[in-house]
N, C-alpha and C positions, 0 to 999 in steps of 0.2 A: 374504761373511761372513768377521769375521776366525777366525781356527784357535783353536778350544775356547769360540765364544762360542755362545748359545743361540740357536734360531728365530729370528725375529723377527716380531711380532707381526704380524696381518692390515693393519693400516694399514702395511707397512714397518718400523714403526722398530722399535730395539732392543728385546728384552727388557724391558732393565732397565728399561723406561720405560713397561712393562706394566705398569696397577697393579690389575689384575685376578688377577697373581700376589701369592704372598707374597712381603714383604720379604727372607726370606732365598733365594728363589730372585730374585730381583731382584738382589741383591748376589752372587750367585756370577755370576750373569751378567754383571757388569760387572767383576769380576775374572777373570773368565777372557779378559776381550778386552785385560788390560794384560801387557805383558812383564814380565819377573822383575824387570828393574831398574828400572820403576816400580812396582811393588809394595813393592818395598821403599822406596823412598821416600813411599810413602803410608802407612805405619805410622811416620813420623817426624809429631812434633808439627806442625810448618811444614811441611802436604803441600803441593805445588805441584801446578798445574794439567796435569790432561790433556787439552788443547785438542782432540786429536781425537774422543775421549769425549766432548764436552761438560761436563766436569768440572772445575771453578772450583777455586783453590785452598781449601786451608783451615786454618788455626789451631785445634787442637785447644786448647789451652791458654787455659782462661777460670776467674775463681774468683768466689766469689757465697755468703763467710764468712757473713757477716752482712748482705749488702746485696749487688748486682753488683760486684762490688772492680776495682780499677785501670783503670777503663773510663770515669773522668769522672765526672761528675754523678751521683746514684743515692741513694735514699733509705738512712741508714747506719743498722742497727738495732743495738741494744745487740751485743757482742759473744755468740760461742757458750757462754761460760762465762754470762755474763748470763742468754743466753736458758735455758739450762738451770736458774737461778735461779728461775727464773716455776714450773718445774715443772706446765707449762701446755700439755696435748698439744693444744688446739684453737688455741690462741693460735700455740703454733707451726708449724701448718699453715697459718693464715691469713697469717702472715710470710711463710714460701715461699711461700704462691700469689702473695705481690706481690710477692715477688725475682722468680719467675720471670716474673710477667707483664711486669716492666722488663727481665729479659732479653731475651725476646722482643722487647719496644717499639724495644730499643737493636742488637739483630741485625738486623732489615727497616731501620730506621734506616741503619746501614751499607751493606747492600745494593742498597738505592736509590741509592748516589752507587759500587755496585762495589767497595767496599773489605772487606778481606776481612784486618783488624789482630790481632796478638793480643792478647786479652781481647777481641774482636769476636764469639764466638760462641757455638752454644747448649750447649756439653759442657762443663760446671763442675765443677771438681775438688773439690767440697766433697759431704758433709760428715766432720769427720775425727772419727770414732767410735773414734780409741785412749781407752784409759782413763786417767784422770791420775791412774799408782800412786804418784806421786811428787813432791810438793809443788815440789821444783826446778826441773823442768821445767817452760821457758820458754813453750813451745807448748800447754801444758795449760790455756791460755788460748781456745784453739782447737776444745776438745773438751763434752763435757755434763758430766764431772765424774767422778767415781773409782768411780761404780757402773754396773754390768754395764745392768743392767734399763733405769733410769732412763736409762740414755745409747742402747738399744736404742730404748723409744717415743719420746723424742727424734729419733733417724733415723729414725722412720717415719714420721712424720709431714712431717719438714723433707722426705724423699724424695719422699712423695705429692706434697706441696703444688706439687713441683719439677717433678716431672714428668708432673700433672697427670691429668684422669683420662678421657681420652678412649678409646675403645675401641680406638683402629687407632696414632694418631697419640701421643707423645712430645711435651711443650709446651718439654722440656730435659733434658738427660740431668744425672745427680749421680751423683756416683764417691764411692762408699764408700773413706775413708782412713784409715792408711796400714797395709795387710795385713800381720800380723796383731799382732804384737807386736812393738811401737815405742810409746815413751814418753820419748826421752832417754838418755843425755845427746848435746847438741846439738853440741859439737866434736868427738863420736868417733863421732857415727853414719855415717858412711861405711866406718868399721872393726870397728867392732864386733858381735861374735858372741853372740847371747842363746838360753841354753837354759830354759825355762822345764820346767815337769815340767807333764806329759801331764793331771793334774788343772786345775791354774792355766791350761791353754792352752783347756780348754772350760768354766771355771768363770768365768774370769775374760777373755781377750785374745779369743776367738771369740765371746762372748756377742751382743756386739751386733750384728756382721755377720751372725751367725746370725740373729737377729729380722728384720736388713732383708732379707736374702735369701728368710726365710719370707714376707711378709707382705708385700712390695712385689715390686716390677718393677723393682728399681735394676737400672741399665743397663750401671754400670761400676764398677769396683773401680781402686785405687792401690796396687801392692807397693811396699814400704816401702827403704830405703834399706840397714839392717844384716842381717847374716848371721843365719840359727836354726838351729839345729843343726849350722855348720858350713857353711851353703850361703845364698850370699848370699839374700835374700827373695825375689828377683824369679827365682831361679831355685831355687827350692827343693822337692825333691819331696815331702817332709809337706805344707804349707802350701799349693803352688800345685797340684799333682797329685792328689793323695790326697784333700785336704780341701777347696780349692776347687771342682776341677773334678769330684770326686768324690762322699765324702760330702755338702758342702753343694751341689751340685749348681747351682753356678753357672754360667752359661749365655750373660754378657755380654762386654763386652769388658776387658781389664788393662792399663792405661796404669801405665808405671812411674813410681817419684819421679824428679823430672830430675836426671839424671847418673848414678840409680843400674844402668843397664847399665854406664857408662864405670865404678862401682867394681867391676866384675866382674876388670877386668883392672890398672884404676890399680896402681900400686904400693906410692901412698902410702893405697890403701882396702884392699880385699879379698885382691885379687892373687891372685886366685881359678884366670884360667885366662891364658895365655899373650897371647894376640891381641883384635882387637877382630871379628875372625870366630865365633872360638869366644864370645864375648861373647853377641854378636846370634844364635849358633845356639842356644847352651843358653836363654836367655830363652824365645826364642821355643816351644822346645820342650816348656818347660814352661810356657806360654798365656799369655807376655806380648805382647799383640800391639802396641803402639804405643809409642814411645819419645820419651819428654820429655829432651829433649836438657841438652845443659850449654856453655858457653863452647868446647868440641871438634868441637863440630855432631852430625850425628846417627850413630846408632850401626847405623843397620841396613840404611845402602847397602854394610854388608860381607858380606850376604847372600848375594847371588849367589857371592863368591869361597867363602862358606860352604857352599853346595852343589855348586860346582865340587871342592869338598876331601874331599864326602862327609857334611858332618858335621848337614846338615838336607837334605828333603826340597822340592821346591817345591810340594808337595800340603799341607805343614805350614805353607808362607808363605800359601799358598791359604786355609787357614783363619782365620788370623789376618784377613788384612785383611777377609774374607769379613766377619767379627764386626765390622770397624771400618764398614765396608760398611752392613751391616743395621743399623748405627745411625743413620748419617746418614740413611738409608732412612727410616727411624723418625720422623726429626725433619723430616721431610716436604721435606727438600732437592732433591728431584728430580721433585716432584712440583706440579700448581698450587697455587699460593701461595689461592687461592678455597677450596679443599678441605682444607686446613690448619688447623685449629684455633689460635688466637695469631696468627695474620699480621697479622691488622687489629687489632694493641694501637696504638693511636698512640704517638707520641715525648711527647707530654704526659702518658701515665701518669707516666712517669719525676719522683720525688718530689713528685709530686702533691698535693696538699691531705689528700686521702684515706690518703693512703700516709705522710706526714709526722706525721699523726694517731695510725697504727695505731705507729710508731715511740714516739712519746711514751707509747702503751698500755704497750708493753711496756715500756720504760724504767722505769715506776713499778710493776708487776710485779718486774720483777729487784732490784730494792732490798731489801736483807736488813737488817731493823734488830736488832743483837746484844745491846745492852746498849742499856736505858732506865731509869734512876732514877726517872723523874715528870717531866724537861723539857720530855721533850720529847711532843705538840705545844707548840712556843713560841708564846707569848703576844701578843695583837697589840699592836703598838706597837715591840715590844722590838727596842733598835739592838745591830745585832752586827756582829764586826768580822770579817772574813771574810779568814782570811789561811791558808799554806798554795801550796806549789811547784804544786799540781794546784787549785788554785782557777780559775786564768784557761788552764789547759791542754789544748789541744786535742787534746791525746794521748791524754785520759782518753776521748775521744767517739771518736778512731778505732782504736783496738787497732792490729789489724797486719789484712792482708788487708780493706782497705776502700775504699771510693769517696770521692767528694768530696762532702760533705753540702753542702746549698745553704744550710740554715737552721740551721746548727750553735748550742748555746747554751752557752756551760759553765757552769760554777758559779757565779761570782759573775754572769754577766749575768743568769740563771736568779733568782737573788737580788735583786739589786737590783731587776728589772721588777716583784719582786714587791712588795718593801716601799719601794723609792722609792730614789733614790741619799743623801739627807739620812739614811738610818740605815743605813749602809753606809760602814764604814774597810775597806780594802784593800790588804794586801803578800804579797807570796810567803814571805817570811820567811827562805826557807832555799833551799839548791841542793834537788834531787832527792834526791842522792846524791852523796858524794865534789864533782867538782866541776861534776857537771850541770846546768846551768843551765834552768829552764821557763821564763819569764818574756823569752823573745826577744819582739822585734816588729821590723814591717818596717821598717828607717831610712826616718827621714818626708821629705816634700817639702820641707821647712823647710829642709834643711841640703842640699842638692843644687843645685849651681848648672853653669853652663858660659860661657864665655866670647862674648859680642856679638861682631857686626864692629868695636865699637870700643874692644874690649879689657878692657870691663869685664862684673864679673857679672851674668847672668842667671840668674831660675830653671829649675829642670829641668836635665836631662842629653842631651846627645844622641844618639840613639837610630838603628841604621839596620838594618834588614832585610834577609834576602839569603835566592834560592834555596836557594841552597847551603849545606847547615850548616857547612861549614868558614869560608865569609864569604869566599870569592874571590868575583871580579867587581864588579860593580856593583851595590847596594844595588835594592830594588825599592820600600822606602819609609825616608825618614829623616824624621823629627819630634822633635820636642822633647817628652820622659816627666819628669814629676813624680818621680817614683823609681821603684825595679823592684820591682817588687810584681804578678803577672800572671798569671792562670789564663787560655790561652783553649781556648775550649770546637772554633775552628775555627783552621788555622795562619795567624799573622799576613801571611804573606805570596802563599798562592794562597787562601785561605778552604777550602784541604782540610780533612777532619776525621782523616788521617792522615798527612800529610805532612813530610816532615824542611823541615828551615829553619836559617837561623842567625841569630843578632842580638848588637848589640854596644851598648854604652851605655858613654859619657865623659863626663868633666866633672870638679867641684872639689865634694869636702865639705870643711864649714863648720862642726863641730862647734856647737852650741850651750853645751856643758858641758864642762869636762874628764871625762876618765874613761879606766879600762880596760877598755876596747871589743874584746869576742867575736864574730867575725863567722858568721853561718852564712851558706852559700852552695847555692843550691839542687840539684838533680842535672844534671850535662852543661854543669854551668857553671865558670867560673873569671874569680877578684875580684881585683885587686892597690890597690893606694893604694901611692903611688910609688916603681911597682914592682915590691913585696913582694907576697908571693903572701898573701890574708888567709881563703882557707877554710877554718876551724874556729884560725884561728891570735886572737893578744888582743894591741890596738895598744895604746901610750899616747897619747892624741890631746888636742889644748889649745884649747879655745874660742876660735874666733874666727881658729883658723889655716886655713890653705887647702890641701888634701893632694888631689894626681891621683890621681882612682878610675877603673877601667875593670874592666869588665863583658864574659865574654866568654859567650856562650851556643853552645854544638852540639849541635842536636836531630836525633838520627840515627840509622840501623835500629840494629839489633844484638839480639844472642837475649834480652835482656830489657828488647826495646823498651816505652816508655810514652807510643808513640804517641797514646794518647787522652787523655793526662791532663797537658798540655806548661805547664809551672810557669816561671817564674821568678822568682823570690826572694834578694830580702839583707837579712837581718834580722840586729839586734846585741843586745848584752846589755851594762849598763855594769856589769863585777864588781866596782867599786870601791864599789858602794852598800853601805852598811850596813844587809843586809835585816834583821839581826836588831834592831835600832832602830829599824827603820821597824815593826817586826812591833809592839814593844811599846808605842810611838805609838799604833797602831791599836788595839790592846785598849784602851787607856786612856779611849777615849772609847765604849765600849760595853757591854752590858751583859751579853752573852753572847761566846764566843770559839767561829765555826766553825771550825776548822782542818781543810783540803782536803788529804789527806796519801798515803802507802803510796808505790807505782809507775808506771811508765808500758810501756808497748808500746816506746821508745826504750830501756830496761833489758832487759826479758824480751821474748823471741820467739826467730823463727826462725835459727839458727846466725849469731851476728853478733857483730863483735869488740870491744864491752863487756868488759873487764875494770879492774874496782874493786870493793872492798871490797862483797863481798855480793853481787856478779854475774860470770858469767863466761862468753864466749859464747853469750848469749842465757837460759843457762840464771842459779839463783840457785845462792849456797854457802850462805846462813841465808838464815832468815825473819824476822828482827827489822826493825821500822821501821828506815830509812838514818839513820846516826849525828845527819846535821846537824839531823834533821825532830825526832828520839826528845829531844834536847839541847830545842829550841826551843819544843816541845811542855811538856818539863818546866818550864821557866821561865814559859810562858804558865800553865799549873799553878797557879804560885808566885803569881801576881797574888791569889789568891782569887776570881778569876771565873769559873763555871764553861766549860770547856771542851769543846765537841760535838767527835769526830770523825769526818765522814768518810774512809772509806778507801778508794783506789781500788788493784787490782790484781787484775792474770788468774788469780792462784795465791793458796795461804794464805799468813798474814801470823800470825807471833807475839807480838798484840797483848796480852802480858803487862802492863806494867807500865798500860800504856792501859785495859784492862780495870778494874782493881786500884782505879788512881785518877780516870779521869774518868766522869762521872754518862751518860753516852751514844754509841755508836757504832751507826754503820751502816757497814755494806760495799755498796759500788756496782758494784764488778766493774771493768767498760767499757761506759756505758750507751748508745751511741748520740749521735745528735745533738742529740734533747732531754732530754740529762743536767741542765741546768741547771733547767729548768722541775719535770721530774719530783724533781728534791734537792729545789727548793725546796718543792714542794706537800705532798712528805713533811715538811718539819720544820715548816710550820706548818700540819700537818691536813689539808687537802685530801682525803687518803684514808688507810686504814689500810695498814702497810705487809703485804705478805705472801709474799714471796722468802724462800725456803730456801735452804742451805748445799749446792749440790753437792760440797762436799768437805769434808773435816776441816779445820777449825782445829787446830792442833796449840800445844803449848806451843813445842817444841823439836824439832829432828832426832834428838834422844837414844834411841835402840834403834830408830830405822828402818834398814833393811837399806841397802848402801851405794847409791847413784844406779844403779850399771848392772850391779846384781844385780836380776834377774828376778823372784826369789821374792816373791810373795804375802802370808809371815808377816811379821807385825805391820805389815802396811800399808793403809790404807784402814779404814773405820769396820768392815769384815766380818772385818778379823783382826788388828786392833790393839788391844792389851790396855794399853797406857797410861791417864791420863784428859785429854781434848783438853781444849781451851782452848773450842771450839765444836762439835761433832758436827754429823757430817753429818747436812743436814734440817731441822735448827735454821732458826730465826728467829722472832721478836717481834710482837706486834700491838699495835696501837692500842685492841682491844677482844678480848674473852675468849670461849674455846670450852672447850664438853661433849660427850664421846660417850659412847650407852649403847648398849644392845638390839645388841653384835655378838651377830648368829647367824650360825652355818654348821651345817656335819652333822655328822649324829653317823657316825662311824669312816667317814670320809672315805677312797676309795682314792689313793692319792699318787701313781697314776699316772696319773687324768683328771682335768679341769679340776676346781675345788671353788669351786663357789658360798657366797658371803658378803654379809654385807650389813650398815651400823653406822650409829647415826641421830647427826647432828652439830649442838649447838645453839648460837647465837651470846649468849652469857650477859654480854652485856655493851652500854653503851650506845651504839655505835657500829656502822655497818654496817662490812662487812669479808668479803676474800675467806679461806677456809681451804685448805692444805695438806694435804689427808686423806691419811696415809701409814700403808701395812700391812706391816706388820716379821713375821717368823719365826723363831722361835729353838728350835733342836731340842736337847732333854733329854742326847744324847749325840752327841757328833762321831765320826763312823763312821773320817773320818780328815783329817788335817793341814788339807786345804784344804774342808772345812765350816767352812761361816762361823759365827763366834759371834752374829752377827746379820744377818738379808738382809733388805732391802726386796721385797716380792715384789706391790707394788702403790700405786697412788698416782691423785689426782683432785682436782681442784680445786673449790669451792663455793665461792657469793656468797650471804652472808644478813644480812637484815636486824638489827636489834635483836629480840631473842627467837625469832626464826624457825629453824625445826627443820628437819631434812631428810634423808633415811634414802639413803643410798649404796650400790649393788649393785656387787660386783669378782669376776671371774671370774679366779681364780689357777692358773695354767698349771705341769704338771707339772713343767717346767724350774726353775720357782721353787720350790716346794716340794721339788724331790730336789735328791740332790747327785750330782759327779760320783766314779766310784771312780778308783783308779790307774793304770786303763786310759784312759780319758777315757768311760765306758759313764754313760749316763746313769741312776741309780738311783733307784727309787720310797723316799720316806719310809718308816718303820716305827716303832711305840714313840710318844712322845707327845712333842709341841712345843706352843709358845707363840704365839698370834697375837696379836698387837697392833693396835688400832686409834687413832690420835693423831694431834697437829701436829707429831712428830717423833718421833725413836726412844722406844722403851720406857727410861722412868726419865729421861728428860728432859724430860717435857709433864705436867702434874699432869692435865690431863684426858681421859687416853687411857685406855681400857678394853682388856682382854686377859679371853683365852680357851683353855683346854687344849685343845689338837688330840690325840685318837690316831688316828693312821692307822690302818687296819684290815689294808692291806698286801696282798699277792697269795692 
């Protein structure tokens, strides 16, 4: 027996392989039979195998936003901003249980052929419950949207559904993201230091995690990247010590953001503490047990030298991995796969029929319609012309953090299946932005040729394959390819489903047309045409001339391998068109004008180097439509026909002038894969729309506080004293609601739960789901960070035409008090306002209200 490991069971074997014990003595038993410097390797994201344990490697690192992301194939559901749209807590549990049931599907998938990739396994780093204080912010796309509450039952449910509800077993672990207060901005968070005051940190940046921590079993948390009070996040004694491990009484394991150990000591982040020892000791010290590495590798084989120095203990490494331990424990990795709850999902759930279905649900759910003059439902018959950068863009269906949808539709395909292609004109019209081009596609087979043994053209390119991603040796297959256009789902040349490779393609394009030709070139690859190196570069190319293309592709490990999802692509754009001619061609023959507008996932996201007019590093600088779309919009305007818009974007959009003058808008967010289908069945009826505003529409950035100021005031619908463009909660129907009969109690104590209950009629000729939302608004603010308005409750209903339906809400002390300047949570006193509507009080003509006094201690 080795030195510090347990008994071993009556059959002989290990401990840890008792599963008559518990998980966490299971896991100390298997850490205690590893040395110090595999322990600390096992708290790096890419643990390596400990062969004599019997312990396989594993890739902690897997994301599962909106659907299983980066891992191939997988049904893509509207994005987290979308799904928070539905304001749908069953709906969003039913999503997670089928993320996770395709996790599952696509983990034993793996494991059956031994491979063990990252985004191969069951610990997903999702869901990210910051709050979006700040319309800027690129990743607020990512999130449920700018209220505490509403983004709290949002992760409990995505939690539950994630990790299932087996008594013993874990179906997937979800890591609550990114602790605690993080929102932006996206080029300085590795530097930057945010002190929020002691109110706004439990009023407003701990709410949510507090909800999942109460009311689920989440498994694991993400410290965030920036400093709080001075002490980077992941090592922070308020936040990771006090409050994590403390007050909220969390009990899982803390996987950091990647890199952000290395900004502990970088110099160009924190530069916090001298070494990359002292790094990995303070982390860990304060309960970061696993580290998601960054382009420098991993940061906590400085461990050992760390305890050799004094400055951690190995009984503190002991804990840590212990907690990484009893997770895997959990998710039944060492245990028989018979007695495992999920092991037998087959690889066929994966976008399923069923699953492709519940995607489409929700897609037409998240659809928020903002403005309606009477268009819209459109009329059948009626030809429209469907122009717009995000009409035919596939960017609008995958956000950021997503898989490969198999049945992707967008907008105008969505359209046209509906009404026929005979009443459907078609142009992009305009760039994105600046000079971003939507409207690439893959160069077609037509212009691809390569030279015969006898000198003349042939179609195709020729194509050769090799072990080796660099393309030494000998080729293991060479054929003749139509063009490069290529997802394979297994590697072209061993049929691995993770395997590096390399491939090469030559030959002669043949232009069909003149033009100035933008090439995009896929990842791991590089393009030349004679020569010239053409990725992201713009040729002048002449019809009919003959230019040497070559093709290089290297597919191979590295720390942000995309082993499972191996693309190759060259698609162009001719910028010589004159979209805004073609745009107004196309209206000319129609009768209405949809225009597919706002942003894409390629503008706004995670830290990326975008900068143009209106964007910057991921993040935005305004919110006004992009110059070329707001110009092209106004002139389509000028026709006299009326103009619909859709608007697609993860954040708000200052659709001033759009408001003003055209007869209809909807906001789509990121719908998923059937954004097309679901646009379409909304604009000609199908169903009523009924997506609410997870966030403000704002006019303008005019008196919000700056980007990476922390405070609270006048930000978010709870303490912005402006008047928005659309309030949070907001959105439109196809058909009309009444509430009456709110009752609650009389002098309610505002320190235990307070029963309510409001009857909701659908007064109108159309069935339709409603948004039941319960707002509070107290007579006097005790102080600064009492909201002027809180949601403190919310639920969905489907009714018919005339049909009634009386709604019961259990509102929890947290909602009803506020916090003092201590961060103490305080009972109401004196009288307040409930609200009961399809949106805030003074924005829904048919909501009812009711004077609350609390009767108090």
């Amino acid at each position: 027996m080795e030195h510090g490991s347990a008994a071993p069971a009556e059959d002989g074997s290990p401990a840890y392989l008792d599963t008559s014990l518990s998980f966490e003595e299971r896991a100390a038993d298997i850490v205690s039979r590893m040395t110090l410097e595999e322990k600390a390797w096992q708290m790096y994201d890419k643990s390596p195998a400990i062969e004599r344990l019997g312990i396989p490697e594993y890739n902690w690192w897997n994301e599962a936003l909106h659907g299983v992301a980066r891992a191939g194939e997988a049904t893509v559901f509207p994005q987290a901003i979308g799904l928070a749209a539905t304001w749908d807590e069953d709906l969003m549990f039913e999503v997670a249980t089928t993320i996770s049931d395709e996790g599952r599907a696509k983990y034993h998938y793996l494991l059956a052929e031994d491979d063990h990739p990252m985004y191969g396994g069951l610990t997903f780093w999702t869901p990210n419950i910051n709050i979006f204080r700040d319309p800027r912010w690129g990743r607020g796309q990512e999130t449920y949207g700018e209220d505490p509450f509403l983004t709290g039952r949002m992760a409990i449910n995505f939690v539950s559904g994630m990790q299932g509800d087996d008594e013993k077993y874990w179906k997937t672990v979800t890591t609550v993201k990114h602790y605690a207060v993080h929102s932006g901005p996206e080029p300085s968070r590795h530097r930057d230091d945010y002190r929020p005051t002691t109110t706004d940190l439990w009023e407003t940046y701990l709410t949510a995690f507090k909800m999942a921590f109460d009311e689920t079993d989440v498994a694991s948390v993400m410290c965030a990247y920036n400093a709080v009070n001075g002490q980077p996040a992941c090592g922070s004694d308020l936040l990771m010590v006090e409050l994590l491990r403390g007050e909220l009484g969390f009990d899982g394991y803390v996987v950091s953001d990647c890199g952000a150990i290395g900004d502990f000591y970088y110099d160009y982040a924190h530069d916090y503490v001298e070494t990359r020892a002292e790094a990995a000791a303070d982390s860990v010290k304060h309960g970061t047990d696993l580290n998601c590495g960054d382009g420098q590798g991993n940061k906590m084989d400085a461990l050992p030298e760390a305890v050799e120095k004094g400055l951690i203990t190995e009984a503190e490494i002991d804990t840590a991995v212990t907690r990484l331990y009893t997770a895997r424990m959990k998710l039944g990795m060492f245990d028989d796969p018979a007695n495992v709850p999920g092991t037998d999902i087959p690889y066929s759930e994966v976008a399923s029929a069923e699953n492709l279905a519940l995607s489409a649900k929700a897609a037409r759910a998240s659809l928020v319609l903002l403005k309606n003059d009477g268009i819209l439902p459109l009329a059948e018959g009626t030809k429209v012309a469907v122009i717009g950068p995000n009409a035919d863009n596939e960017m609008t269906i995958l956000a950021n953090y997503h898989g490969v949808p198999t049945a992707p539709v967008t907008s105008l395909e969505g359209i046209t299946a509906k009404i026929g292609a005979e009443n459907v004109t078609y142009s992009p019209g305009s760039t994105i932005a600046g000079d971003v081009y939507t409207n690439y596609s893959a160069v077609p087979a037509s212009v691809f040729f390569h030279k015969g043994a006898d000198g003349e053209l042939e179609p195709g390119l020729k194509a050769a394959y090799y072990i080796d991603p660099k393309r030494s040796g000998k080729p293991v297959k060479e054929q003749i390819d139509p063009n490069i256009d290529f997802y394979w789902h297994r590697a072209p040349t061993t049929d691995g489903l993770n395997d590096e490779f390399g491939a090469s393609w030559e030959g002669v394009l043949v232009p069909e047309a003149d033009g100035a030709y933008r090439f995009e070139v896929s990842r791991w690859a590089e393009a030349t045409i004679n020569g010239e190196k053409i990725n992201d570069a713009t040729l002048d190319l002449k019809a009919g001339e003959q230019y040497a293309i070559k093709f290089e592709l290297t597919f191979e490990s590295g720390w942000t391998r995309d082993g499972l999802e191996k693309f190759a692509h060259l698609n162009w754009v001719d910028t010589s068109r004159d979209l805004e001619a073609e745009a107004m061609a196309a209206a000319d023959a129609a009768d209405v004008i949809l225009f597919f507008g706002g942003i894409d996932a390629n503008l706004e996201g995670e830290e990326m180097s975008v900068e143009i007019d209106g964007f910057l590093g991921g993040d935005r600088t305004h919110m006004k439509m992009p110059a070329p779309q707001e110009a092209l919009i106004k002139k389509l305007h000028a026709t006299g026909k009326p103009v619909v818009l859709v608007n697609f974007s993860g954040s708000a959009m200052a659709l001033n002038w759009e408001n003003e003058n055209l007869p209809a808008i909807v906001q789509a967010f990121y719908p998923g894969e059937k954004t097309g289908d679901a646009i379409a069945e909304l604009l000609w009826g199908e169903f009523s729309p009924s997506g609410r505003l997870p966030v403000t529409f704002y006019t303008s950035l005019d008196g919000i506080p700056a980007f990476d100021d922390y405070t609270m005031q006048n930000r978010t619908y709870k303490y912005y004293t402006g008047e928005p463009l659309y309030p949070f909660g907001y959105g439109l129907s196809y058909t009309s609601f009444e509430y009456s009969d709110l009752v609650l109690p009389e002098a309610p104590n505002g320190a235990e739960p307070m029963e309510v209950s409001v009857t909701v009629t659908n007064t109108g000729d159309m069935a339709g789901r409603e948004v039941v939302q319960l707002y509070l608004q107290h007579a006097e603010k005790a102080n600064v960070s009492v909201p002027n308005v809180e949601l403190v409750s919310f639920d969905v209903v489907d009714l018919a035409p005339g049909a009634s339906e009386t709604l019961s809400f259990t509102l929890t002390p947290e909602s009803l008090g506020y916090y003092s300047e201590d961060g103490a949570l305080v009972a109401p006193t004196g009288t307040a306002t409930l609200s009961a509507g399809g949106g805030q009080p003074g924005y829904f003509d048919g909501a009812v209200s009711e004077t609350v006094s609390f009767a108090g201690e």
